[in-house]
N, CA, C and O atoms as a GROMACS GRO file, in nm:
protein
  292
    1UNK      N    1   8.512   6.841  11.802
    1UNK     CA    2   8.409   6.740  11.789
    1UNK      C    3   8.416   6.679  11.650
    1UNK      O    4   8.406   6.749  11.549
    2UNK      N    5   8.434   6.537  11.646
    2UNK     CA    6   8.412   6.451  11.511
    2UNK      C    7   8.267   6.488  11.485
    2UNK      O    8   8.187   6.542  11.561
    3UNK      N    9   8.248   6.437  11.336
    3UNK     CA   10   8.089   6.413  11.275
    3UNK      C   11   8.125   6.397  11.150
    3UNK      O   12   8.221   6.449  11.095
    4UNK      N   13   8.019   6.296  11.088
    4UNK     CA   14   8.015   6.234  10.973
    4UNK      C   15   8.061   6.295  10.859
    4UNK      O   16   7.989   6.395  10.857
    5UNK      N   17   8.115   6.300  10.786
    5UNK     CA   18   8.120   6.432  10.661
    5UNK      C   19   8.005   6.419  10.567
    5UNK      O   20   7.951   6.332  10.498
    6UNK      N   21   7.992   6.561  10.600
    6UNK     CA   22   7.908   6.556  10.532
    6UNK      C   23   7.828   6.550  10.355
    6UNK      O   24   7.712   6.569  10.318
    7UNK      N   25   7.958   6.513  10.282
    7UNK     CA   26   7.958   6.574  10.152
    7UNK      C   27   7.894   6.411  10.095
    7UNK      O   28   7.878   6.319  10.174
    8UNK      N   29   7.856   6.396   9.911
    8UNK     CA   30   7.824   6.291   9.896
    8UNK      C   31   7.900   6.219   9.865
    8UNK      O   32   8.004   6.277   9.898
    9UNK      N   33   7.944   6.078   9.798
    9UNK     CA   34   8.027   6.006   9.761
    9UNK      C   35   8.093   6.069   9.608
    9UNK      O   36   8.206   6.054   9.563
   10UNK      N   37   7.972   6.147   9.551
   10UNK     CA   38   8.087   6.179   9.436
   10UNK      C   39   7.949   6.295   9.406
   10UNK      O   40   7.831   6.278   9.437
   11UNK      N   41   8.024   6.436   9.325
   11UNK     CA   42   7.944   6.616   9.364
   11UNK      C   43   7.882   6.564   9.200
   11UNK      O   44   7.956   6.486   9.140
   12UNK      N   45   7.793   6.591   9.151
   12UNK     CA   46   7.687   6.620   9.037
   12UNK      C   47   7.695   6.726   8.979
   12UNK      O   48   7.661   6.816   9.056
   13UNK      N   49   7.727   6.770   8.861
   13UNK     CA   50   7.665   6.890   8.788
   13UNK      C   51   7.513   6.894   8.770
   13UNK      O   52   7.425   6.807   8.772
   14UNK      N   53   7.515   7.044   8.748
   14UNK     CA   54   7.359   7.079   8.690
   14UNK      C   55   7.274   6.990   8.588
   14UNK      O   56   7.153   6.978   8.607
   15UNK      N   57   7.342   6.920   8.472
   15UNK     CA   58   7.310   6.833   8.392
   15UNK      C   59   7.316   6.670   8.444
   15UNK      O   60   7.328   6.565   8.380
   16UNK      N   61   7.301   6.697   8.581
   16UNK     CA   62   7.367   6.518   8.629
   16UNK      C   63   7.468   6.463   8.655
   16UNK      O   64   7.475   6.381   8.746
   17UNK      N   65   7.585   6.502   8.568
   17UNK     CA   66   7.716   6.447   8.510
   17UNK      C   67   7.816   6.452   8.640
   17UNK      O   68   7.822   6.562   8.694
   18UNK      N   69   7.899   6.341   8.698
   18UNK     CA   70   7.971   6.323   8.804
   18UNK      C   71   8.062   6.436   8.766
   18UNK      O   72   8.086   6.477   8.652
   19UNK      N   73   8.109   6.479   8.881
   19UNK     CA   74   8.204   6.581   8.903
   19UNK      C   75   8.371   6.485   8.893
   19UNK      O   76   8.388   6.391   8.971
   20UNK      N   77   8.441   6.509   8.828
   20UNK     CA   78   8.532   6.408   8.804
   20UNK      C   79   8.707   6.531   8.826
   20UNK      O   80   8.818   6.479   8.811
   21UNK      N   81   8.698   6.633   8.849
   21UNK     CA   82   8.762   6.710   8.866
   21UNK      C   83   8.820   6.694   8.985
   21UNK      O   84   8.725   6.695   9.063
   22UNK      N   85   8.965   6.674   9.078
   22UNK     CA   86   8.978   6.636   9.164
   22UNK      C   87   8.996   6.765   9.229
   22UNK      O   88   8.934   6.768   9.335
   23UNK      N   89   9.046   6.850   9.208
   23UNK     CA   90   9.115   6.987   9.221
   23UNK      C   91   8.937   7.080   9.310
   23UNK      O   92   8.935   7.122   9.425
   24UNK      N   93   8.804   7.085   9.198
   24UNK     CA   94   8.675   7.097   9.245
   24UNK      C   95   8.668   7.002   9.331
   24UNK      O   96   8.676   7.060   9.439
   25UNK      N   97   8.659   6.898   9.349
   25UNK     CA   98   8.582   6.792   9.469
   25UNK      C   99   8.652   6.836   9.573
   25UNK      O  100   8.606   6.835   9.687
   26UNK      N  101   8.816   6.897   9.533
   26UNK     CA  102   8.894   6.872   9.730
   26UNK      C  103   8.788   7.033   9.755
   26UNK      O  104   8.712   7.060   9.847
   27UNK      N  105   8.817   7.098   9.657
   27UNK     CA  106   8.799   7.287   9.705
   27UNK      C  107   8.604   7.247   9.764
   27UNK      O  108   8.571   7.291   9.874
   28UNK      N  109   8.511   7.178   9.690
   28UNK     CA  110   8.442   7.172   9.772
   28UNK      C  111   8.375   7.115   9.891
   28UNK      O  112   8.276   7.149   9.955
   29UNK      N  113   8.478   6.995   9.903
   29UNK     CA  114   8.492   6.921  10.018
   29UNK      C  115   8.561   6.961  10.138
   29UNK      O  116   8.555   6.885  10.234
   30UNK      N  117   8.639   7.092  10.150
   30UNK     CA  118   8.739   7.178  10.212
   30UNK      C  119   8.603   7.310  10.252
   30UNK      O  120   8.593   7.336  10.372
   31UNK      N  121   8.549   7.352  10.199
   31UNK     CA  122   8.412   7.408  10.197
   31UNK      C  123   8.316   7.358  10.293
   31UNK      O  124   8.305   7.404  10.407
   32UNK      N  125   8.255   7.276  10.251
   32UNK     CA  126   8.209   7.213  10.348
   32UNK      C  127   8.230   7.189  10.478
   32UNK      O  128   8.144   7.203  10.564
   33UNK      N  129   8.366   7.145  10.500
   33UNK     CA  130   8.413   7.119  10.641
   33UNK      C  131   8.424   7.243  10.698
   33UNK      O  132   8.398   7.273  10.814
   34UNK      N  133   8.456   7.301  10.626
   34UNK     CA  134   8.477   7.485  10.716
   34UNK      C  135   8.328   7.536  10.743
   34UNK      O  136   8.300   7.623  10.825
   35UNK      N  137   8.238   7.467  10.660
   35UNK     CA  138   8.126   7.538  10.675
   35UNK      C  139   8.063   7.470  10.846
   35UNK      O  140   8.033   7.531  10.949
   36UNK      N  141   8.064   7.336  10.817
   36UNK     CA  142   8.003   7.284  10.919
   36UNK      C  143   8.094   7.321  11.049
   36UNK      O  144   8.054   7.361  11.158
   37UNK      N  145   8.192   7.304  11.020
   37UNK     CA  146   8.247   7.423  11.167
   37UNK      C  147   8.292   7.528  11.205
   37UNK      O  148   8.374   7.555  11.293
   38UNK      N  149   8.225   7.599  11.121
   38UNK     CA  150   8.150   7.743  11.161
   38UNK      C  151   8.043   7.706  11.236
   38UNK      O  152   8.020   7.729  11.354
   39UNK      N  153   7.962   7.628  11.130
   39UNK     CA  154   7.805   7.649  11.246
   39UNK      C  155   7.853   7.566  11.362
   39UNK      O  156   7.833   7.625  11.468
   40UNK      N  157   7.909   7.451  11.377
   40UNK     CA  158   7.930   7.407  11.503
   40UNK      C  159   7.984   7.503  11.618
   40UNK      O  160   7.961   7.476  11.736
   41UNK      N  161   8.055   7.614  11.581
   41UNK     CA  162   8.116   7.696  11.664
   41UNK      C  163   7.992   7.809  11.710
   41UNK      O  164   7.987   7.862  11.820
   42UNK      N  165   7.898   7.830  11.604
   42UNK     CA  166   7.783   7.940  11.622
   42UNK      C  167   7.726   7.867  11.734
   42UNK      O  168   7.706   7.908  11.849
   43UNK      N  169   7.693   7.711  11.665
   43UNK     CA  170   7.601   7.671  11.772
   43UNK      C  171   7.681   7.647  11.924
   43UNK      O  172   7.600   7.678  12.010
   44UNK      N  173   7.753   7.623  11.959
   44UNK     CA  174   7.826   7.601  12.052
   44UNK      C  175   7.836   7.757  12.135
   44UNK      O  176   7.793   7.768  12.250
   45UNK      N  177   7.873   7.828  12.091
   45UNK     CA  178   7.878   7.936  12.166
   45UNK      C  179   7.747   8.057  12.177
   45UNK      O  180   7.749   8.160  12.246
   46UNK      N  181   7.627   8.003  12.079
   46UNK     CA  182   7.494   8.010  12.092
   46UNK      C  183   7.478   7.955  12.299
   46UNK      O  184   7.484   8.035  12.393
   47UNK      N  185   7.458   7.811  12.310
   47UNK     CA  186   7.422   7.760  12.352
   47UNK      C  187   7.506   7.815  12.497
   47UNK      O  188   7.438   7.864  12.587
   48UNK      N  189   7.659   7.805  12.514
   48UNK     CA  190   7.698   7.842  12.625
   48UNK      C  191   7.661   7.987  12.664
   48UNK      O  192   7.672   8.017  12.783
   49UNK      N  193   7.608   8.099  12.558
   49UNK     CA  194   7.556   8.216  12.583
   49UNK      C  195   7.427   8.246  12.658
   49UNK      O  196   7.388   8.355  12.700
   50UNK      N  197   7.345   8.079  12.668
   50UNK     CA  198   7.265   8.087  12.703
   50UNK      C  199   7.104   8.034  12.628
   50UNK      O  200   7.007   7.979  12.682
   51UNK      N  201   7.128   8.076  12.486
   51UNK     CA  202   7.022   8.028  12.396
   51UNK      C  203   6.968   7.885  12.412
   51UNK      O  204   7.024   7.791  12.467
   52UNK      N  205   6.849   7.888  12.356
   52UNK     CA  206   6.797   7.809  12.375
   52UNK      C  207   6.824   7.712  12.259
   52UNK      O  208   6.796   7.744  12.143
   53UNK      N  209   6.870   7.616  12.286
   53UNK     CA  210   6.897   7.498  12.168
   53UNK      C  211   6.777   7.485  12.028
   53UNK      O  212   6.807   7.513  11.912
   54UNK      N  213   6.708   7.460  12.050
   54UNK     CA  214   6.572   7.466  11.966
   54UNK      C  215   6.544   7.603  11.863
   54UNK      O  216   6.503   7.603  11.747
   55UNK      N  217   6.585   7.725  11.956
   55UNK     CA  218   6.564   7.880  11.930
   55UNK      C  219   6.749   7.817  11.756
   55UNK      O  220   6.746   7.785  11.637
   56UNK      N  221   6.829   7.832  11.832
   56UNK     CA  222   6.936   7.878  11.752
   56UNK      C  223   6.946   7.724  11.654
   56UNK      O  224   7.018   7.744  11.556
   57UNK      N  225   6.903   7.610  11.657
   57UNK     CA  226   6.873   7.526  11.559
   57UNK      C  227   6.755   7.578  11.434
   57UNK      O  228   6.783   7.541  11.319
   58UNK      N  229   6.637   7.652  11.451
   58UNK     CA  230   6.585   7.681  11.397
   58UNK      C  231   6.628   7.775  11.327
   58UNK      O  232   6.618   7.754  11.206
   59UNK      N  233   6.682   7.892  11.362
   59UNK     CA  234   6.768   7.987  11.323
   59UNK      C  235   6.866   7.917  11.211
   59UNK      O  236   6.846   7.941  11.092
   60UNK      N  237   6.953   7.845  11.246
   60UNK     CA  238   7.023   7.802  11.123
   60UNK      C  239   6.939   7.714  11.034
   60UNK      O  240   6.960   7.741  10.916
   61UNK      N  241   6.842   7.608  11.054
   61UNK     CA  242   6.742   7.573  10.975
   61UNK      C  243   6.706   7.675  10.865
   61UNK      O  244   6.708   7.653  10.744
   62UNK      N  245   6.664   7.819  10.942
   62UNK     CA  246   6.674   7.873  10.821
   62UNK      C  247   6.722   7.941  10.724
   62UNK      O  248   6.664   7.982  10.624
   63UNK      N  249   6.880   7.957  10.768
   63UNK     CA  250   6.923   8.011  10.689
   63UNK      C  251   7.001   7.914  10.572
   63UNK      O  252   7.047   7.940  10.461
   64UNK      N  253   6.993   7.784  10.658
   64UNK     CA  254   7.008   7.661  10.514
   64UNK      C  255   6.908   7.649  10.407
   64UNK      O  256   6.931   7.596  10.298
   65UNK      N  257   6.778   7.708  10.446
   65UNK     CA  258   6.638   7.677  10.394
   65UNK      C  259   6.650   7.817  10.284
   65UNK      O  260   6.629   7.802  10.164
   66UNK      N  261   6.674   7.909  10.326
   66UNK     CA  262   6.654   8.052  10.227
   66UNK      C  263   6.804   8.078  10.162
   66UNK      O  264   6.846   8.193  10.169
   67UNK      N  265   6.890   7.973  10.098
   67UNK     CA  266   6.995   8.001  10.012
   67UNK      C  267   6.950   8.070   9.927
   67UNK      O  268   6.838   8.051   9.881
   68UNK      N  269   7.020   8.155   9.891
   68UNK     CA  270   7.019   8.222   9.735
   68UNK      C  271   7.145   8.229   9.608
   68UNK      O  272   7.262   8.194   9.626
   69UNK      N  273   7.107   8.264   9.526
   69UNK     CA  274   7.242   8.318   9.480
   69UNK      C  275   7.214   8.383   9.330
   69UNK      O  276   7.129   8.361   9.243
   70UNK      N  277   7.312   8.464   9.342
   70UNK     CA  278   7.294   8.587   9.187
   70UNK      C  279   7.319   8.520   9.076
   70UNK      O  280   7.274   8.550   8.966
   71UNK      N  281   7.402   8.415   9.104
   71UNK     CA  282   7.416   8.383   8.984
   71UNK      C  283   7.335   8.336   8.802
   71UNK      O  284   7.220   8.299   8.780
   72UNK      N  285   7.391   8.347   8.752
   72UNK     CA  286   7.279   8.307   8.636
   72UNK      C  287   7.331   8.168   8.608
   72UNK      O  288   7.435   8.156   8.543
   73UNK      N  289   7.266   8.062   8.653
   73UNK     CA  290   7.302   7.970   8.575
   73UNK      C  291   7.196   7.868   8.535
   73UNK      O  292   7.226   7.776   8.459
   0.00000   0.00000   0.00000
């Protein structure tokens, strides 16, 4: 399945500053795409399992919604 990509026209640092690194933009633009089809595959085989569309959309809703991370920055 096609879909829009999802990334922006150009990635931001913490301070604002365009991401100008080409080497970072592909690695997180390569990220992204793997990410979104993963979930396309969760949701997809969610749905032929039986789930309820709404049930396993919310489900990933939230696990986009409760990111974390250790990092210190």
């Amino acid at each position: 399945m096609k879909y829009k990509k999802p990334y922006p026209k150009f990635w931001q640092s913490k301070d604002n500053k365009k991401i100008s690194c080409k080497e970072k933009i592909k690695i997180l633009n390569n990220n992204i795409d793997e990410l979104q089809d993963l979930i396309n595959q969760i949701y997809d085989e969610a749905i032929i399992m039986g789930v309820k569309k709404d049930q396993i959309e919310k489900i990933i809703n939230n696990i986009t919604n409760n990111l974390s991370t250790d990092l210190d920055v």
